[in-house]
C-alpha positions in Angstrom: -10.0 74.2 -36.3 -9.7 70.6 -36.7 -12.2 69.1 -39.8 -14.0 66.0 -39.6 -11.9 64.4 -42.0 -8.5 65.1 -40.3 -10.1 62.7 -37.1 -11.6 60.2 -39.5 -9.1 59.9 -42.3 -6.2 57.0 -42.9 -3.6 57.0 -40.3 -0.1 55.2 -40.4 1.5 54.0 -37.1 5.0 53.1 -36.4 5.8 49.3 -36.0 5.7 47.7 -32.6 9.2 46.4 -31.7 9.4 42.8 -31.2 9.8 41.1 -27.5 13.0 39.8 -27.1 11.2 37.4 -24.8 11.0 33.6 -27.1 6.7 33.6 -27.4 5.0 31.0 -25.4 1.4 29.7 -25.7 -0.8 29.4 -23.2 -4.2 27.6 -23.3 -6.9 29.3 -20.8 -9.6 27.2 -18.9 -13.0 28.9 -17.7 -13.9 27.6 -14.4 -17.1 27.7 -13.0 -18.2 31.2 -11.8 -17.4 32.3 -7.9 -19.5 35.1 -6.2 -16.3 37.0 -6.8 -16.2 36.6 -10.5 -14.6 34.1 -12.7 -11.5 32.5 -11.7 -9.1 31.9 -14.7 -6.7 28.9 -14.8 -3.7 29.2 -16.7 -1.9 26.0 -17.9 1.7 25.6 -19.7 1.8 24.9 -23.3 1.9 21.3 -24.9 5.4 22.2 -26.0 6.3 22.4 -22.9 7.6 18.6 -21.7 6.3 17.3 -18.1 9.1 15.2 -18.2 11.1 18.1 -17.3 9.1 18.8 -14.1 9.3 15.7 -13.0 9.7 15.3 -9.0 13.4 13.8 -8.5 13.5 11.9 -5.5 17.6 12.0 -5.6 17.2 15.6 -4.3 15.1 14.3 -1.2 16.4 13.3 1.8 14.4 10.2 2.4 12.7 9.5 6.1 13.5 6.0 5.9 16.1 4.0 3.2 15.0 0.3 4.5 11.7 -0.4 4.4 11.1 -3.9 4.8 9.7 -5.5 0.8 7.2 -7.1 2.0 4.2 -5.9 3.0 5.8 -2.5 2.2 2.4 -0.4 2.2 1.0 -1.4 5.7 4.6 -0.8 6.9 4.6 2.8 6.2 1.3 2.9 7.2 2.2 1.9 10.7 5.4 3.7 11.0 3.0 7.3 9.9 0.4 5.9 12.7 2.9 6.0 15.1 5.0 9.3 14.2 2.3 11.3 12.6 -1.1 9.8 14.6 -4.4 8.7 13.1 -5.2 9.9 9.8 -8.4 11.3 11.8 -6.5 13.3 13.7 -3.9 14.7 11.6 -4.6 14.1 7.8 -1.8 12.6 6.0 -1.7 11.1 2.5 1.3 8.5 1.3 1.3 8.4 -2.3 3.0 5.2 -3.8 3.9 6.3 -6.9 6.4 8.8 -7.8 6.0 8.9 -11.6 2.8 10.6 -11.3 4.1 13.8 -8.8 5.6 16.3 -11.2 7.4 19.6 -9.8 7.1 23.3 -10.4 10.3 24.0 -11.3 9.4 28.2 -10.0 8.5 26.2 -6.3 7.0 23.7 -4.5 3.9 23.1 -5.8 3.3 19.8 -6.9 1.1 18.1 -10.2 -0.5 14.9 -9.9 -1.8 12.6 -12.9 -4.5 10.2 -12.5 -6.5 7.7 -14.2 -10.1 7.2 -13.9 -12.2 4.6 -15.5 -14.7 7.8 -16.7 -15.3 11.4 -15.5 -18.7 9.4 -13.8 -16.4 6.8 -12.0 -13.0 8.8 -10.7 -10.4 7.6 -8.4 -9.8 7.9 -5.0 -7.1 10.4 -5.4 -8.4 12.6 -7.8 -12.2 13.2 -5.8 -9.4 13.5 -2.5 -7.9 16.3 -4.2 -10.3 18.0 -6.2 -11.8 18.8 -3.0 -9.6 21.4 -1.7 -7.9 18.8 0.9 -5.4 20.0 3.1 -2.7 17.8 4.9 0.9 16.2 4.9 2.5 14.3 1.8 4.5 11.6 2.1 6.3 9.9 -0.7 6.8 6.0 -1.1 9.2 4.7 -3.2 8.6 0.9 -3.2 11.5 0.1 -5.7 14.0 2.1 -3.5 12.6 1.3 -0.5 12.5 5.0 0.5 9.9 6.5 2.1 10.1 10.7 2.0 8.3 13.4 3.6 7.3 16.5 1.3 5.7 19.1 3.3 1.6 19.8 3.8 -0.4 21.0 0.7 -3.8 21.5 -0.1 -5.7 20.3 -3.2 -6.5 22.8 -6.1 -7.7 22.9 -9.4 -8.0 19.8 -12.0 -8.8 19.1 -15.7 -8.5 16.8 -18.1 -5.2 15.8 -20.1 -5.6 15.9 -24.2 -4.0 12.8 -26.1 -1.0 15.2 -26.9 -0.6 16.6 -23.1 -0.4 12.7 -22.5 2.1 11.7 -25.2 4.4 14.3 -23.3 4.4 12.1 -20.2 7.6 10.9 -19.0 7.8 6.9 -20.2 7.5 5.1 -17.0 4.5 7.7 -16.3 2.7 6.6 -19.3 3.7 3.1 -18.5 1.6 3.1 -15.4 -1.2 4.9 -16.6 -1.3 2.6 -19.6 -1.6 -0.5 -16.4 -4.5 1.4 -14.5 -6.4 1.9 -17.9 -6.2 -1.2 -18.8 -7.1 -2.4 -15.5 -10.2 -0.2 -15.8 -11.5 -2.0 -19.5 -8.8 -4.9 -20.8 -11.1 -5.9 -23.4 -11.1 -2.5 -24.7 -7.7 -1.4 -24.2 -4.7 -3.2 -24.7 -2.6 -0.4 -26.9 -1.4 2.9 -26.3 -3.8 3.5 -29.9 -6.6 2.2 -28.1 -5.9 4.6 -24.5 -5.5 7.5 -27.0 -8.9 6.4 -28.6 -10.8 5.8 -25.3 -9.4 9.2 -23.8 -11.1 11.2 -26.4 -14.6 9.8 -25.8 -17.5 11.2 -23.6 -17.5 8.5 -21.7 -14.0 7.0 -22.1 -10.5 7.0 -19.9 -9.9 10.5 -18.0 -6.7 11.3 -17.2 -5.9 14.3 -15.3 -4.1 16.6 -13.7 -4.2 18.4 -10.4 -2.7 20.8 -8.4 -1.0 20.2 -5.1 -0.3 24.1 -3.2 2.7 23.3 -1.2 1.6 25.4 2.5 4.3 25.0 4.5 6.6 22.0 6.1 6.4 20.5 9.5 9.8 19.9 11.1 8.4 18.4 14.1 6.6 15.6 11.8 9.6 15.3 9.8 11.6 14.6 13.1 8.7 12.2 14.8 8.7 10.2 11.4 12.9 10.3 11.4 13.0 9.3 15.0 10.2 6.3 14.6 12.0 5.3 11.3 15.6 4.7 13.4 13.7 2.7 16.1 12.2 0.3 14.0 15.9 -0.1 12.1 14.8 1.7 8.5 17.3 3.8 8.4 
């Protein structure tokens, strides 16, 4: 018969072997509860650089190669009202920038950065996205003149960038960020010091980042927005 002290007595165990696998950290965010339970959000270490991720656009193949430089928004504008259709009708979003689109290197899911004056006053693009939107992505490259056509995502989940997060940012990203801060307060910011310092208060800079759910790609808008591109000599 087995005594008491031979169940509650010192026992040794054997070492656990050591992953071969190189250890990563991983920082978990809590979102708010769902009827379902609570949904956890896994995001890649600091360690990791988004400057890595970042979305190439010399592996697109862009929709148009000669936009016209002036007046280079409303032209793309137009050419999408005229391939794609009202934004009413089929939702669409050109985004201007492509320092702030970074890829996922296991897909095509998409991160985008924003800058917001305060978590009370965000931008345009970040409340558009943070609402689960769904539609097609277009990509403008103003320097290049290119205009390219991504696929159709949807919006997901968003949070806030730490100063060190940021600091990891790709150079030209930061640079633009660094122009719509100080866009938001130029008396208060006018160093990267001073971003840092705003960023880390209540009420200061948010800078964040977003999911974008790649869904699936449209062949007949790619070939609409190809085909409008050629008649208007872009190509």
């Amino acid at each position: 018969m087995l005594s008491v002290a031979s169940l509650t007595g010192p026992r040794s165990y054997l070492p656990l072997p050591r992953s071969p696998l190189p250890y990563r950290r991983v920082r978990f965010l809590f979102l708010p509860s769902r009827p379902m339970g609570i949904q956890l959000r896994v995001l890649l270490s600091p360690s990791l650089s988004f400057g890595s991720m970042q979305l190439s656009v010399a592996s697109l193949k862009p929709i148009c190669t000669k936009l016209p430089p002036l007046d280079i928004q409303k032209v793309a504008q137009k050419l999408c009202l005229q391939a794609i259709g009202s934004p009413q009708t089929v939702n669409y979003h050109i985004f201007k920038n492509p320092d702030v689109l970074f890829a996922n290197k296991s897909g095509r899911n998409q991160t985008l950065i924003t800058v917001s004056k305060n978590v009370n006053n965000k931008c345009s693009d970040l409340t558009k996205f943070s609402k689960l939107w769904k539609g097609h992505v277009l990509l403008q490259d103003s320097v290049a003149k290119h205009l390219y056509y991504l696929g159709e995502y949807e919006g997901g989940n968003s949070c806030k960038l730490t100063s060190t997060e940021y600091e990891l940012l790709p150079k030209k990203t930061k640079t633009y960020l660094f122009g719509c801060a100080k866009g938001f307060l130029p008396r208060e910011i006018q160093t990267n010091a001073q971003l840092l310092s705003s960023m880390s208060k209540d009420a200061g800079i948010y800078i964040a980042e977003t999911e974008l759910r790649f869904t699936g790609y449209s062949s007949t808008i790619e070939s609409s927005l190809r085909q409008e591109a050629q008649k208007r000599g872009f190509v």
